[in-house]
N, C-alpha and C positions, 0 to 999 in steps of 0.2 A: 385239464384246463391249461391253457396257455400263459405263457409268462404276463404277457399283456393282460391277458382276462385276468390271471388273479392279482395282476396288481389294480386294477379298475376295481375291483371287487373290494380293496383294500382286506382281505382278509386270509390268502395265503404268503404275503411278506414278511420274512421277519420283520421285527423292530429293528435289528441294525438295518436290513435294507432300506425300510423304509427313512432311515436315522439320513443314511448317507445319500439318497434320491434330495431330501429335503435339504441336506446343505447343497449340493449341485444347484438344486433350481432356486435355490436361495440366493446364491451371488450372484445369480444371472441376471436377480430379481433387483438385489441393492447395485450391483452394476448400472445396470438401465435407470433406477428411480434417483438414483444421485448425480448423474448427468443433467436431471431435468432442471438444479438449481447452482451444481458447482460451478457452470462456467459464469454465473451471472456478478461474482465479486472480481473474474479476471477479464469483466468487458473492455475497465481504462487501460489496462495493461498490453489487451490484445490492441485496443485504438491505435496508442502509438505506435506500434510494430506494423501495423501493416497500414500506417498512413491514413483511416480513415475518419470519418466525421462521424457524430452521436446516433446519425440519420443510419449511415451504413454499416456499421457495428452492432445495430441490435437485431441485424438478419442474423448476423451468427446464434441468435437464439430463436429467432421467427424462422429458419429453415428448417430448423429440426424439429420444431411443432410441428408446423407444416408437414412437415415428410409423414412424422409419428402419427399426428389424425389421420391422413388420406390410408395407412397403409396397416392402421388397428382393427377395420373391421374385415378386411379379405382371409383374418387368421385361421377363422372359420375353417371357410373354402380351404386354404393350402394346406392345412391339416389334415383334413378327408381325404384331398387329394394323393397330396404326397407322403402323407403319415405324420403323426406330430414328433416323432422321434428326430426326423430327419430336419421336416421343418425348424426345431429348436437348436440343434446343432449347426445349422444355414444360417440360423439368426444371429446366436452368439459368436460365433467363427466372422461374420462380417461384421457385426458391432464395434469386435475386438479392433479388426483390423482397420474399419474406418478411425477409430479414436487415435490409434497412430497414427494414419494421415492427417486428422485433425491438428495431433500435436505437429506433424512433421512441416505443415503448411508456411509457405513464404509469402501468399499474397491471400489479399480479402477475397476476390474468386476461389480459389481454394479452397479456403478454412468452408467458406458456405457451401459448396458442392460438394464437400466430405462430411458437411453437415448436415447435410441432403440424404447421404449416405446412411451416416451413421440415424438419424432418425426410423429412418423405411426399413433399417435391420432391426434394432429395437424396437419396434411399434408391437414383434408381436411375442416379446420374452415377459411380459407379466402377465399377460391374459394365459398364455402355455403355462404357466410356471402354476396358477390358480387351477386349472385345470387337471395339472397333472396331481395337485397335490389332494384335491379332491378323491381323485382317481384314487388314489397311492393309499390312503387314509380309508377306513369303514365308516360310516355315515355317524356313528356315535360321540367319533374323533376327530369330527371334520369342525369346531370349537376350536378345538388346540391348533390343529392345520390350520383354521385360516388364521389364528393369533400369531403363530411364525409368519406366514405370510403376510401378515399388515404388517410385521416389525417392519418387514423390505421394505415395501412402497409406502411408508411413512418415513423410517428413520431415514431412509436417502432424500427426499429432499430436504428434512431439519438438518439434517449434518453439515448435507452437502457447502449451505456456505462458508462453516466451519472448516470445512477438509479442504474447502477452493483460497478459503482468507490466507489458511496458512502456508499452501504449496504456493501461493502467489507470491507473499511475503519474502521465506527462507530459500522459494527455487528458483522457480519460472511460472509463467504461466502454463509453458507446453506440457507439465508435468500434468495440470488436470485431467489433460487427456492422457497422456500416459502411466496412468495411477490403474489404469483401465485395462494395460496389458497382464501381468501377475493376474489381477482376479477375472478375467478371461478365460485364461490358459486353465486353471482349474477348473472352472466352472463346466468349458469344453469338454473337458477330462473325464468332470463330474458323470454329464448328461449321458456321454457316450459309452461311460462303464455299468450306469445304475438306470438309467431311463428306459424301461421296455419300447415298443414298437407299438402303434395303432394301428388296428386295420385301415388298410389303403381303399378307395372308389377309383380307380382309374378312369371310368369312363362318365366320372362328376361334371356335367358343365357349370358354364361358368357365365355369368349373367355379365358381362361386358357392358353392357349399355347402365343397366341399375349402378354397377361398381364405380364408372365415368359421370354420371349426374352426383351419385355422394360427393366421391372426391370432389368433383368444383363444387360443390356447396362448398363442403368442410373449409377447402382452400380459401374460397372468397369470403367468407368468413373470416377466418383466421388472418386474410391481409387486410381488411373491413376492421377488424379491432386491433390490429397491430399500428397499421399508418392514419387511422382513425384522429388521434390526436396532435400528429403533425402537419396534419390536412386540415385542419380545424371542420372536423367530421364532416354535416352532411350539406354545408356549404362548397363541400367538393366535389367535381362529378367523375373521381374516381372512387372517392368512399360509395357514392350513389350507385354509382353502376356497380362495383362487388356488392353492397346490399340488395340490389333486386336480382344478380347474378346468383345469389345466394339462396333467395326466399325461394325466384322460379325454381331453380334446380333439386331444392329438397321438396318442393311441393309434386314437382314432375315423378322425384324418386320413391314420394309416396302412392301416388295414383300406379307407377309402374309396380312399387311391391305388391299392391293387393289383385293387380290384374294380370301377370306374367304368369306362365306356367313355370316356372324355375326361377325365381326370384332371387337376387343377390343376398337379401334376408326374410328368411321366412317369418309371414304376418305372424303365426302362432307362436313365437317368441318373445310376443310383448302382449299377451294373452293372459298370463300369467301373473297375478294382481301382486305378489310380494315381488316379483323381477321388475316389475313398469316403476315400481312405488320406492324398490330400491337404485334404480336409475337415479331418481329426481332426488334421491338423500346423499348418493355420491358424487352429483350437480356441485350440491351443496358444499359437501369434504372439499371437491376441488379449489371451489371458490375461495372459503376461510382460511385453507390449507397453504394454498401457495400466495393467493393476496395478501395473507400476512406476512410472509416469509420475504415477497415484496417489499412491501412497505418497513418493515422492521430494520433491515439494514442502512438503507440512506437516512431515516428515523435519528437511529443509533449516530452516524459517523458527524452526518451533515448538520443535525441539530446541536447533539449534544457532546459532538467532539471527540467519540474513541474512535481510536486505528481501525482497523478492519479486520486487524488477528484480535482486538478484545469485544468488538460487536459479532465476531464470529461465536468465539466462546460464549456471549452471553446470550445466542439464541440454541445453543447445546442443549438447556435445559428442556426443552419442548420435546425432546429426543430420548430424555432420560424419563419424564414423564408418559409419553406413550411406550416406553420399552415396559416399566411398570406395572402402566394398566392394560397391556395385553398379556403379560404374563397371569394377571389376576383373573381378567375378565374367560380367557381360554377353561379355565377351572369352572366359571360360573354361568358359562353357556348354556349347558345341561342342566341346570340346576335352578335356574329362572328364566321368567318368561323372557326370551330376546326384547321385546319391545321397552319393559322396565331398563334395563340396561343401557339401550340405546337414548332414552329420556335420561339419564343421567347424565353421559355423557353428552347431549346437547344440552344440558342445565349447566355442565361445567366447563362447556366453550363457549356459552353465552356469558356466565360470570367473569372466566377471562376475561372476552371480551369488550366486557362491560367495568372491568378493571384498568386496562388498556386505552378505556374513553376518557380516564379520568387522570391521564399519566402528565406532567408535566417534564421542561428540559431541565431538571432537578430529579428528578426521579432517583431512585440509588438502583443500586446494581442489585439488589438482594429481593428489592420489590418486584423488578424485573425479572430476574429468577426465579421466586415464587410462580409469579402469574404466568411465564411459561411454562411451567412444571403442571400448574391447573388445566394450561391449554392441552396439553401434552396426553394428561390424565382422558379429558375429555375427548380428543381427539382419537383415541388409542380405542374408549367405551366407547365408542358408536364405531369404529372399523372393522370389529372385531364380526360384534353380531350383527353388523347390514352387513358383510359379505358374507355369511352364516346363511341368514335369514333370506337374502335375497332368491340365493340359489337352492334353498330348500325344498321348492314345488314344483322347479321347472323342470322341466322332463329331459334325461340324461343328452339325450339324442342334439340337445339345445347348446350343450356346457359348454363347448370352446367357442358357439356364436358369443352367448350371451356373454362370458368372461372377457371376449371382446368388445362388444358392446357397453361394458362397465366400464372397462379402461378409458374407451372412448370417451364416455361422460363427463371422468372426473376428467382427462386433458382438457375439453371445453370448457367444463367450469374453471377450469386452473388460468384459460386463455381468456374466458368474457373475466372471471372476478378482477383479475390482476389491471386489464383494459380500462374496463369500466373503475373500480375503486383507483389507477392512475389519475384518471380522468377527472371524476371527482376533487381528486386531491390536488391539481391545476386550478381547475376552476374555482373550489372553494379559499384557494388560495388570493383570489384577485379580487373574490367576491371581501372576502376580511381584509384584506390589505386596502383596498378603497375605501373599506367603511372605517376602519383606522386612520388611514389619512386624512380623509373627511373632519375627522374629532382635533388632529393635531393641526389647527394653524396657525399664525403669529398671531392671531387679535384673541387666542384665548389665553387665560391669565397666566396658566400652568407657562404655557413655552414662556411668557415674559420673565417669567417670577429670576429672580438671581442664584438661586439655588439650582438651575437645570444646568448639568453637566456641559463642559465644554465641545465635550465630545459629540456631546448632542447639539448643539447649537446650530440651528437651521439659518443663522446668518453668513456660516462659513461652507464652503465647499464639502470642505472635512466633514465638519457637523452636520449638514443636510444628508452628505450618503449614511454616514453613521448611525443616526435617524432612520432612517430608509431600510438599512438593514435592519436594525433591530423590528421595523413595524412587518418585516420582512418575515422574519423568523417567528415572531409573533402570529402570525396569520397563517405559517408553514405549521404550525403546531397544534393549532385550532383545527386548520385543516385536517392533518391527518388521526385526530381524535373523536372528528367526523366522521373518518373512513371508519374507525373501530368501532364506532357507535351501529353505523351504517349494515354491516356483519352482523352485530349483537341483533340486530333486529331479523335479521334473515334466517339467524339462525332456531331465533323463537316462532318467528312465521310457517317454519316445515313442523313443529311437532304436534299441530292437529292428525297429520298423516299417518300417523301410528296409529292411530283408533280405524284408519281404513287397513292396515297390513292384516294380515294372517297370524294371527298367536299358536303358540307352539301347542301339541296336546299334552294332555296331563298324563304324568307316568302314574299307571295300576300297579298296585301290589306285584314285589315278582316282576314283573314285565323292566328290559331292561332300557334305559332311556336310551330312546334317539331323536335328532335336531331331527324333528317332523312338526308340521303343521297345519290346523284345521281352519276352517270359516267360522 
């Protein structure tokens, strides 16, 4: 057997081998998934630097979405094609080196076309990285495998504000990107010492046409909810025309997948009742996952006042909670049914977040920490075994589609929740601010009474903004307790879905357990 075969086979590697493949395609893994939120505390820092407005400064994070969806599901393809050995080391070798451009950049062109860059390299180091460790791991241990693996692509975006608050703070901001270089180099290192080779298709085509309709969806799309809310949406007829650019294109890419001889993804991929079912539950992670990581920050600074090195610290605790429960949950994958597990942990990201709906700009720092730590917890139980579970039935020949395909889902959810819960949080904001001001005005007795604050006094200049701000903030609070409300409920509305998944079968006597599953 071949190095490759029996590393697929997960059962001629030693344990150090395989010890050392999983830290390799580990840092490749929190490399990539920490990018997706550290540069978003050094947006005001990059603004000044390179001159731009609120407008053009948040392409520095819409390009590298952008790049990252159009160029997660070809992983597939370039895997077969060219080997995933090869393709992985192509990937992290350009990551590395666009993130130093990134930092190196002097103008807003720049920084976005190296963000362009760095996206399209990364889009396909967690799906490979999922895939390989699959491989790497015997199906008994693929529990524990994907529990290292969710620490990656969870702990890097909880961190990431934390690690960006504070290289902003003490360095630069060009340091974000160059925090990138060191765990690079090793990871490069990693791949290239411990990672066997896949067999190669040389003469694979390549569906050209399917691959060209996704990306413009995905693309129209992602500028559809990016500029969505500075366009004031679909009163604009360029949100219009990317929404119907969007809906033709995927509807186009559906009729060509099932009718193509060589389709850019094959229909029997989504065949597979635990792979479709755990799509729509990694929809979901995206959306709670990064919408709150959203919203949690300006929360923190804007409302209630911390710096951005101690709103960073206090969303660590989310990080330390899913490092926990995938430590735990890796032990208890085999041992109960996935589905139990996964209902827990959407019980304990819905309490969070139902804890979150009731937060006031008083809140302390401990209540705070708790309830991330719950988020954390929950978040950690459902990553563990939906990516367990998902990929349990689907058939081997699928694995690096489908690991792309998953990545893909959660970046959209990551891109509609954040849009959409923005959005919300705008509008509900004007909707409370009206009906507050509405209540406060000279002819009621309150504003007359002699006891309302000078500072409030809606006779003075002073007083009227001062008023204003506080109905301000008032309404910005309510608002975003709406958004947590909003999640709580989304995330109770997917747990019918588990009664349609696949349950694991029950271990016989003697028979030794494996993550398998029956109807």
């Amino acid at each position: 057997m071949s190095s490759a075969a029996a590393t697929a086979s997960g059962m001629e590697t030693t344990p150090l081998e395989r010890g050392l493949t999983t830290v390799s395609i580990m840092l490749a893994t929190i490399m990539q998934a920490l990018d997706t939120t550290i540069a978003n505390v050094a947006l005001p820092h990059m603004q000044g630097s390179m001159s731009a407005t609120q407008d053009q400064i948040s392409w520095v994070l819409t390009s590298y979405i952008v790049a990252a969806a159009i160029m997660t599901p070809p992983t597939g393809f370039l895997a077969a094609r060219f080997g995933r050995r090869k393709l992985f080391i192509c990937s992290v070798a350009g990551f590395t080196v666009a993130s130093m451009l990134c930092g190196a950049a002097t103008s807003l062109p720049e920084i976005v076309m190296f963000r362009l860059l760095q996206g399209a390299f990364g889009a396909g180091l967690v799906p490979l990285s999922q895939a390989v460790l699959l491989d790497t791991y015997p199906k008994e241990k693929h529990g524990s495998a994907m529990a290292m693996w969710g620490m990656g692509v969870m702990l890097g975006p909880i961190l990431g504000p934390t690690l960006g608050g504070y290289l902003t703070e003490y360095y630069n901001w060009r340091w974000v990107f160059y925090i990138n270089l060191p765990v690079g180099l090793m990871a490069l290192g990693g791949i290239m010492a411990f990672v066997p080779e896949t067999s190669k298709k040389p003469g694979l085509p390549f569906d050209w046409f399917g691959f060209a309709l996704l990306s413009l969806s995905i693309g129209a799309l992602q500028m559809m909810l990016d500029r969505g809310e500075s366009q004031n949406w679909f009163s604009s007829y360029e949100i219009l025309l990317e929404t119907v650019l969007s809906i033709l294109c995927f509807y186009m890419f559906l009729v060509h997948m099932f009718t193509a001889k060589n389709p850019f993804l094959e229909p029997g991929l989504f065949k597979d009742r635990n792979f479709a079912i755990g799509l729509i539950f990694i929809f979901i992670v995206g959306v709670v996952l990064l919408a709150t990581l959203a919203l949690l920050p300006p929360f923190l600074q804007n409302l209630m006042g911390y710096p951005v090195v101690t709103a960073g610290v206090l969303l660590a605790p989310r990080g330390i909670g899913s490092m926990m429960a995938m430590m735990i949950v890796g032990r208890l994958v085999g041992k109960f049914d996935i589905r139990f597990l996964i209902l827990f942990g959407l019980g304990m990201t819905a309490l969070s977040l139902y804890q979150m709906s009731c937060f006031t700009t008083e809140v302390s720092a401990t209540t705070l920490t708790l309830t991330g730590i719950t988020q954390g917890v929950g978040l950690g139980f459902i990553f563990v075994p939906l990516s367990t579970i998902t990929f349990a039935t689907l058939n081997p020949k699928y694995r690096t589609e489908g690991t792309a395909m998953f990545s893909l889902m959660r970046n959209i959810g990551s891109s509609i929740g954040i849009s959409v819960m923005t959005t919300m949080l705008t509008q509900n904001t004007q909707v409370v601010h009206s009906s507050f001001s509405a209540l406060l005005t000279p002819f009621r007795y309150a504003m007359q009474a002699p006891w309302l604050p000078e500072a409030w006094n809606w006779q003075t200049t002073v007083g009227a903004v001062g008023l204003n701000n506080m109905i301000t903030t008032q309404a910005k609070t309510i608002a975003y307790l709406d958004d947590f409300q909003a999640m709580m409920w989304i995330v109770l509305a997917v747990i019918p879905l588990l009664l349609v998944m696949q349950g694991p079968k029950k271990k016989r006597p003697g028979e030794e357990q494996h993550i398998e599953v029956m109807d």
